[in-house]
mmCIF file of the N, C-alpha and C atoms, coordinates in Angstrom:
data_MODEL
# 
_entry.id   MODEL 
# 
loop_
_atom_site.group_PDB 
_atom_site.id 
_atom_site.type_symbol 
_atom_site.label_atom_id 
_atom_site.label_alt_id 
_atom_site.label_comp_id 
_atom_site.label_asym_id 
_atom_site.label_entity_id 
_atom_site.label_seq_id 
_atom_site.pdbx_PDB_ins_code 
_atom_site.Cartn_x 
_atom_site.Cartn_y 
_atom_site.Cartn_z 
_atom_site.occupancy 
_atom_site.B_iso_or_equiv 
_atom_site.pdbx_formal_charge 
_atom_site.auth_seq_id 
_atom_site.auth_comp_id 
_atom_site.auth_asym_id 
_atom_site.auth_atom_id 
_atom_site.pdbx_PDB_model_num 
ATOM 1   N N  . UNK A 1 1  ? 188.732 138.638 -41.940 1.00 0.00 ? 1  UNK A N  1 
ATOM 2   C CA . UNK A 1 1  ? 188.150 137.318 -41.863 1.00 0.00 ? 1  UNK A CA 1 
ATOM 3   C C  . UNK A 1 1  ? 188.848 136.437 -42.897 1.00 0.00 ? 1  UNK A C  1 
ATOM 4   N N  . UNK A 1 2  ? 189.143 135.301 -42.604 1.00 0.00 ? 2  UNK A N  1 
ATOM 5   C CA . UNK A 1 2  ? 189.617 134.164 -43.511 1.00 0.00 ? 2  UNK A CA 1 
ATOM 6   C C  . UNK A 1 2  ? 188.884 133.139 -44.189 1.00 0.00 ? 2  UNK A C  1 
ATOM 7   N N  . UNK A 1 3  ? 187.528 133.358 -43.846 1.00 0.00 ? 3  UNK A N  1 
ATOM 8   C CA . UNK A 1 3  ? 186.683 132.466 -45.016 1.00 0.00 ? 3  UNK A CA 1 
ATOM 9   C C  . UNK A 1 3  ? 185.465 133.171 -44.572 1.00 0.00 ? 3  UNK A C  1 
ATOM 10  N N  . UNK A 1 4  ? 185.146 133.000 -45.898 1.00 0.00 ? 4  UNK A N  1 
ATOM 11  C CA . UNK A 1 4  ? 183.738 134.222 -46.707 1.00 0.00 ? 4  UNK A CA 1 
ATOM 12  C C  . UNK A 1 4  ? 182.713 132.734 -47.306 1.00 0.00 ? 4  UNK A C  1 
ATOM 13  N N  . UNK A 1 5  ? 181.568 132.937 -47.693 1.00 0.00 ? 5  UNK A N  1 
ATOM 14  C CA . UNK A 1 5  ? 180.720 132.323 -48.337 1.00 0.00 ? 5  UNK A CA 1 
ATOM 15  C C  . UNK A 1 5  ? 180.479 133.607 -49.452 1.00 0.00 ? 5  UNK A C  1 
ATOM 16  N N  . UNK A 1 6  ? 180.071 132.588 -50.580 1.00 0.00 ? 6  UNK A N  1 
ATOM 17  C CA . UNK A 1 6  ? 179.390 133.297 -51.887 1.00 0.00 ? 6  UNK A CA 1 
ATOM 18  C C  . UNK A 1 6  ? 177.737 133.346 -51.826 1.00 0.00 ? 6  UNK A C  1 
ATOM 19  N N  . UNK A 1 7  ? 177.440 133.856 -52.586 1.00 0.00 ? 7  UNK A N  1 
ATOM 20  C CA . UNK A 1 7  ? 176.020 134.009 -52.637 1.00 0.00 ? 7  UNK A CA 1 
ATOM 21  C C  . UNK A 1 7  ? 175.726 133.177 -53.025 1.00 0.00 ? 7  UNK A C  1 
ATOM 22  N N  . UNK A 1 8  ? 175.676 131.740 -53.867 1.00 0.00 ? 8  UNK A N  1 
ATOM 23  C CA . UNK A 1 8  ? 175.455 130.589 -53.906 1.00 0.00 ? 8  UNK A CA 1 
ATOM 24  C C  . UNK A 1 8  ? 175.864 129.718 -52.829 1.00 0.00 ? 8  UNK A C  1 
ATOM 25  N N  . UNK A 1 9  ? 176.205 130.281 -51.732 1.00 0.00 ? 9  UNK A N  1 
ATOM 26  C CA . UNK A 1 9  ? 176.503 129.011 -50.906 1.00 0.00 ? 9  UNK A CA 1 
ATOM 27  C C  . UNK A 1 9  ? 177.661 128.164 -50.488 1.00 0.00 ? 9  UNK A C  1 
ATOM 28  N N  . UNK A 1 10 ? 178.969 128.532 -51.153 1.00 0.00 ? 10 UNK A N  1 
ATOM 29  C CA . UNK A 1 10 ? 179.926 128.046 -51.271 1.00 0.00 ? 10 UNK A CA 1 
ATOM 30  C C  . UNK A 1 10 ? 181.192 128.688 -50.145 1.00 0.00 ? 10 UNK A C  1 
ATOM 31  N N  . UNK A 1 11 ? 181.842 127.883 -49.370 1.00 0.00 ? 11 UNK A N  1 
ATOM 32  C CA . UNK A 1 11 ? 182.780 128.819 -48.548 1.00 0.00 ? 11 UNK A CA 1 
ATOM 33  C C  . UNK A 1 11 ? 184.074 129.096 -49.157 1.00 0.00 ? 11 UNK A C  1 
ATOM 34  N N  . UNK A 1 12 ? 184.514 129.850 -49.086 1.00 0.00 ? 12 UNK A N  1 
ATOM 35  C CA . UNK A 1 12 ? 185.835 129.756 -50.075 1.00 0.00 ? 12 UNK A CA 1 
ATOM 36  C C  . UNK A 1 12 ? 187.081 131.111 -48.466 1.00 0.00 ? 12 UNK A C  1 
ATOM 37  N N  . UNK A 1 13 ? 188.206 130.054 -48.893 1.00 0.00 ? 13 UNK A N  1 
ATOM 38  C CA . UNK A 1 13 ? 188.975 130.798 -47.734 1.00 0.00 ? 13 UNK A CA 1 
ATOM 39  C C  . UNK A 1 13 ? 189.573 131.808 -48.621 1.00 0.00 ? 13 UNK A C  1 
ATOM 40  N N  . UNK A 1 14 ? 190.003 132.584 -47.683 1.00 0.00 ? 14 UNK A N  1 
ATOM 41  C CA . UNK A 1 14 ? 190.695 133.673 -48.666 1.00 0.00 ? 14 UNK A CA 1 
ATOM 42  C C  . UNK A 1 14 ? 192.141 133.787 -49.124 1.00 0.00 ? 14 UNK A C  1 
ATOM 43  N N  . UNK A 1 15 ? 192.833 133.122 -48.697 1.00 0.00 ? 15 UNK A N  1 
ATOM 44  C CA . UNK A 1 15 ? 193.992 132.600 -50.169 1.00 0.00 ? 15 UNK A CA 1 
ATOM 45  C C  . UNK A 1 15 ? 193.572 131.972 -51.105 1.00 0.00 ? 15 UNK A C  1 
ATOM 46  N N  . UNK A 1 16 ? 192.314 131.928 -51.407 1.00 0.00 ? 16 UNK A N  1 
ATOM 47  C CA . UNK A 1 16 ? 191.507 131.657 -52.845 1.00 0.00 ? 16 UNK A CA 1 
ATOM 48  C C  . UNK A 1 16 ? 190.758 131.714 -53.472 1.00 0.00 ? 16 UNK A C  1 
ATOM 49  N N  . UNK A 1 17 ? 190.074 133.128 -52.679 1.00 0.00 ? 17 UNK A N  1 
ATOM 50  C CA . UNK A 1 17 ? 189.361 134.025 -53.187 1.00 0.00 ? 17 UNK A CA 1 
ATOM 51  C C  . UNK A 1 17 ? 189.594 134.698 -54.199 1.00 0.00 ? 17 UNK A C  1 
ATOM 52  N N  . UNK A 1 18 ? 188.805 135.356 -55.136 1.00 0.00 ? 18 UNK A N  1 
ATOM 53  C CA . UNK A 1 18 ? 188.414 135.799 -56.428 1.00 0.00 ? 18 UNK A CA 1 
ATOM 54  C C  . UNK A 1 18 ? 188.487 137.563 -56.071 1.00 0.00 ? 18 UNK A C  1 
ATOM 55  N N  . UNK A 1 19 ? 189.326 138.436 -56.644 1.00 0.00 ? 19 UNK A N  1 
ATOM 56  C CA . UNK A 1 19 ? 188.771 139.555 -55.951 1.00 0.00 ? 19 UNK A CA 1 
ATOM 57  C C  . UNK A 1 19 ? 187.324 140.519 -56.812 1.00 0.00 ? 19 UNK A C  1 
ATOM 58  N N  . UNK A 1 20 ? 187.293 139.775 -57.361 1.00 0.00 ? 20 UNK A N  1 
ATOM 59  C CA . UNK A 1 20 ? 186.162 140.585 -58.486 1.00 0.00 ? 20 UNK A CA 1 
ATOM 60  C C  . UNK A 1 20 ? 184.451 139.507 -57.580 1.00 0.00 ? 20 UNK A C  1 
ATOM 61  N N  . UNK A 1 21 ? 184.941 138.847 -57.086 1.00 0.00 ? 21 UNK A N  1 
ATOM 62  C CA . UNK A 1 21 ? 183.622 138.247 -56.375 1.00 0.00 ? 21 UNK A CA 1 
ATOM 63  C C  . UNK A 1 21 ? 183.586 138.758 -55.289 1.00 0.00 ? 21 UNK A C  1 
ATOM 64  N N  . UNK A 1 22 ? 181.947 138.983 -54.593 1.00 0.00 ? 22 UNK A N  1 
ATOM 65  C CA . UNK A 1 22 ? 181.214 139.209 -53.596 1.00 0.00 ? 22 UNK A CA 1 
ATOM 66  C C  . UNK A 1 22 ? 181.553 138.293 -52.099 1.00 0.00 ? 22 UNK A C  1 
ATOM 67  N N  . UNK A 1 23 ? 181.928 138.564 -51.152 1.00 0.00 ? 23 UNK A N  1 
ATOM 68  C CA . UNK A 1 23 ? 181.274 137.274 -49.945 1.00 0.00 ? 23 UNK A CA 1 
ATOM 69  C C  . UNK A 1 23 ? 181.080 137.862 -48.626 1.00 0.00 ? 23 UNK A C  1 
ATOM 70  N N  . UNK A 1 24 ? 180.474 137.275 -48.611 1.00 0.00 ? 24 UNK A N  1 
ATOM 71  C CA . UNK A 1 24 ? 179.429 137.136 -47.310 1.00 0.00 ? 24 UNK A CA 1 
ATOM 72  C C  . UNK A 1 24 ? 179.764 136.291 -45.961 1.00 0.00 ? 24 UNK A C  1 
ATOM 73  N N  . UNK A 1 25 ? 179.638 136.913 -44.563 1.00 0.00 ? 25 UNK A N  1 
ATOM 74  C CA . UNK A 1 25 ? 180.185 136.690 -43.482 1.00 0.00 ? 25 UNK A CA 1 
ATOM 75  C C  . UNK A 1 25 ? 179.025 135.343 -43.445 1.00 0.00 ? 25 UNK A C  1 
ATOM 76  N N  . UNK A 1 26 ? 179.580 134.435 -43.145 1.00 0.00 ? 26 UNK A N  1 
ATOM 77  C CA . UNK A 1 26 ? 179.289 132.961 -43.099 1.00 0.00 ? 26 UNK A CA 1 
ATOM 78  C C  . UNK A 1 26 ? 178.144 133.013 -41.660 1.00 0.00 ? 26 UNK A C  1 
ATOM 79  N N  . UNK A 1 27 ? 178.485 133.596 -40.922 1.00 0.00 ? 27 UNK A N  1 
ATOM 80  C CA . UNK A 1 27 ? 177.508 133.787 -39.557 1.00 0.00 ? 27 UNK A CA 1 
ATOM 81  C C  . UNK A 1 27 ? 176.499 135.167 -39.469 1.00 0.00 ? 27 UNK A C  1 
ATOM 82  N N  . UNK A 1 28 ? 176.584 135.605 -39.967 1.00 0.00 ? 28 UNK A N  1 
ATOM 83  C CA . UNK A 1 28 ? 175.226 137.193 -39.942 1.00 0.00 ? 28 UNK A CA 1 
ATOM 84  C C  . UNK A 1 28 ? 174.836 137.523 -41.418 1.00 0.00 ? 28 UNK A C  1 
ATOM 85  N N  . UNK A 1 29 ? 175.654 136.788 -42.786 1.00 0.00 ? 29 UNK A N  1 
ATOM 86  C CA . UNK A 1 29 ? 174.868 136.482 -44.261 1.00 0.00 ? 29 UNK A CA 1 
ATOM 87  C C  . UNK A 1 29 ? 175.539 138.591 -44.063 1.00 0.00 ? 29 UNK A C  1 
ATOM 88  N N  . UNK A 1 30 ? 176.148 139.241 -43.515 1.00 0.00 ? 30 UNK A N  1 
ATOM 89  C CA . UNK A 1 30 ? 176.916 140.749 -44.147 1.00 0.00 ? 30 UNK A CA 1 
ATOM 90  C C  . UNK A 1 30 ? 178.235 140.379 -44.923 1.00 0.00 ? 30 UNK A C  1 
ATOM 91  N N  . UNK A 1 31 ? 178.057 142.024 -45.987 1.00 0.00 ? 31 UNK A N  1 
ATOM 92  C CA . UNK A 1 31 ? 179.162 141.818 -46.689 1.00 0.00 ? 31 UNK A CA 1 
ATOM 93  C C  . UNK A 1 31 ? 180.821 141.904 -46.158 1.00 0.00 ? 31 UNK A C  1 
ATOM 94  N N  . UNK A 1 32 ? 181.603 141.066 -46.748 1.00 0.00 ? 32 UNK A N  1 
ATOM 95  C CA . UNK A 1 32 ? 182.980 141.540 -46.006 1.00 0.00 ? 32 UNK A CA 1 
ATOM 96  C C  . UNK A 1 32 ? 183.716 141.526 -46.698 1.00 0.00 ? 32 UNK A C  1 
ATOM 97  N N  . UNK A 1 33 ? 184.987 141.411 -46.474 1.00 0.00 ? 33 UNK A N  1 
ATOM 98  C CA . UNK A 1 33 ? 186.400 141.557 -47.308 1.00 0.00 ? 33 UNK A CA 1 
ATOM 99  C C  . UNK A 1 33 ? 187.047 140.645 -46.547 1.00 0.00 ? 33 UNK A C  1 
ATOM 100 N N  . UNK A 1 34 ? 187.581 139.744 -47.403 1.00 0.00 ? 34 UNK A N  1 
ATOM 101 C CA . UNK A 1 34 ? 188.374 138.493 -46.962 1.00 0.00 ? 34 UNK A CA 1 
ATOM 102 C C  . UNK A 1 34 ? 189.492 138.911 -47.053 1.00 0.00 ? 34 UNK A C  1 
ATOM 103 N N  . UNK A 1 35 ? 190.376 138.783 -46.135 1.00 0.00 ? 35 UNK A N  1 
ATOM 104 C CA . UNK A 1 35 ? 191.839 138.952 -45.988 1.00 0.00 ? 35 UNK A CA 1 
ATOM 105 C C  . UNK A 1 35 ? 192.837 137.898 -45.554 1.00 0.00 ? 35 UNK A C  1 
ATOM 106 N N  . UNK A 1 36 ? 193.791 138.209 -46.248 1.00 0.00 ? 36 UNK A N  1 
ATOM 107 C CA . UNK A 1 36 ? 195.044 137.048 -46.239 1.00 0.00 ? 36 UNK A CA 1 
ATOM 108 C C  . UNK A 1 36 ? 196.326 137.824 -46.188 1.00 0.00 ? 36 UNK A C  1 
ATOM 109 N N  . UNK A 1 37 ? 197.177 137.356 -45.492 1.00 0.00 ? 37 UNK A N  1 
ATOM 110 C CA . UNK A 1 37 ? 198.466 137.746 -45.195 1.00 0.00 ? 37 UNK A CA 1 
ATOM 111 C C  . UNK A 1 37 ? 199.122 138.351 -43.423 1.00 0.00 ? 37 UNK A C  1 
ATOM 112 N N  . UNK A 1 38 ? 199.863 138.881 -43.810 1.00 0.00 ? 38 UNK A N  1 
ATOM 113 C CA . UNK A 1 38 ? 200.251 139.609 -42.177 1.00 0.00 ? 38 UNK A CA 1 
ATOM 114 C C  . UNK A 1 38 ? 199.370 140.650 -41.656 1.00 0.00 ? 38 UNK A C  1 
ATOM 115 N N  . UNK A 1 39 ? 198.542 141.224 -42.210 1.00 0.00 ? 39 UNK A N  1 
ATOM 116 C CA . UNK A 1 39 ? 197.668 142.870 -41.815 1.00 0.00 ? 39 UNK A CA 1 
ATOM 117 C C  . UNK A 1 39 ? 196.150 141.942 -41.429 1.00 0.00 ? 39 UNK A C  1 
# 
């Protein structure tokens, strides 16, 4: 997925994501792993 929400609410895409932070699938509030690049 390419954009995550934080637990405050905030969307953040993932070429600028934090990897030590949490996020959350923007449509079902589950945890995910934001990914960026070719894979």
């Amino acid at each position: 997925m390419k954009i995550g929400i934080t637990k405050n609410g905030t969307l953040v895409e993932a070429r600028k994501a934090d990897r030590n932070e949490k996020y959350f699938c923007p449509s079902c509030q589950r945890a995910l792993k934001l990914c960026s690049g070719q894979y």
